[in-house]
Residue, then its C-alpha position, 0 to 999 in steps of 0.5 A: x858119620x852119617x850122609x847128612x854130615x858128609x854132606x855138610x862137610x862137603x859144603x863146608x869145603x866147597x865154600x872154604x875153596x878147599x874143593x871143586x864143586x866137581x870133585x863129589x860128581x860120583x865118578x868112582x872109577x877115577x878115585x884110587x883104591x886104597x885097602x884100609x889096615x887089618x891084619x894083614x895090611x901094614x897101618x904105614x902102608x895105608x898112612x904112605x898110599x894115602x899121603x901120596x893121593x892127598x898130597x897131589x898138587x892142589x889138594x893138601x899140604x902141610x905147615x908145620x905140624x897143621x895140615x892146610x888146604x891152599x884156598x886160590x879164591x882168597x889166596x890163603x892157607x886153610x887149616x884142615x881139621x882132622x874130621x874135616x880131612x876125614x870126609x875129605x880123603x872121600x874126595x879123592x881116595x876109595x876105601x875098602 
């Protein structure tokens, strides 16, 4: 993925309610460190470190099988696509 579509995709969010205006404010040092799978590292532990960031209150939820974002300003479920939750984790998550 490039900047400009991170970007867009960002823009997307912010628009959707899906995040604050303030969550790409360049604060990494906030944003949990999270090693990505290889060979020696578990795709479950990776999948279960992650889980536990992006399903903090407020952030994304799961209906069914679809995972949602709670968008407060129209009081509705959002479904996340999974591109879209890619460029999301981004907001709250630093991968290595």
């Amino acid at each position: 993925m490039n900047l400009e579509q991170a970007r867009k995709f960002n823009e997307f969010a912010k628009e959707m309610g899906i995040i604050d205006g303030d969550a790409s404010d360049g604060k990494n040092h906030e944003r949990p460190l999270i090693k990505i799978p290889s060979d020696q590292r578990e795709l479950i532990d990776f999948c279960n470190e992650c889980g536990i960031e992006l399903g903090k209150y407020g952030r994304l939820c799961r209906r069914d099988r679809t995972v949602v974002a709670i968008n407060k300003e129209k009081a509705r479920l959002d479904v996340v696509t999974p591109r879209a939750l890619c460029s999301l984790a981004q907001q709250f998550i630093r991968f290595s």
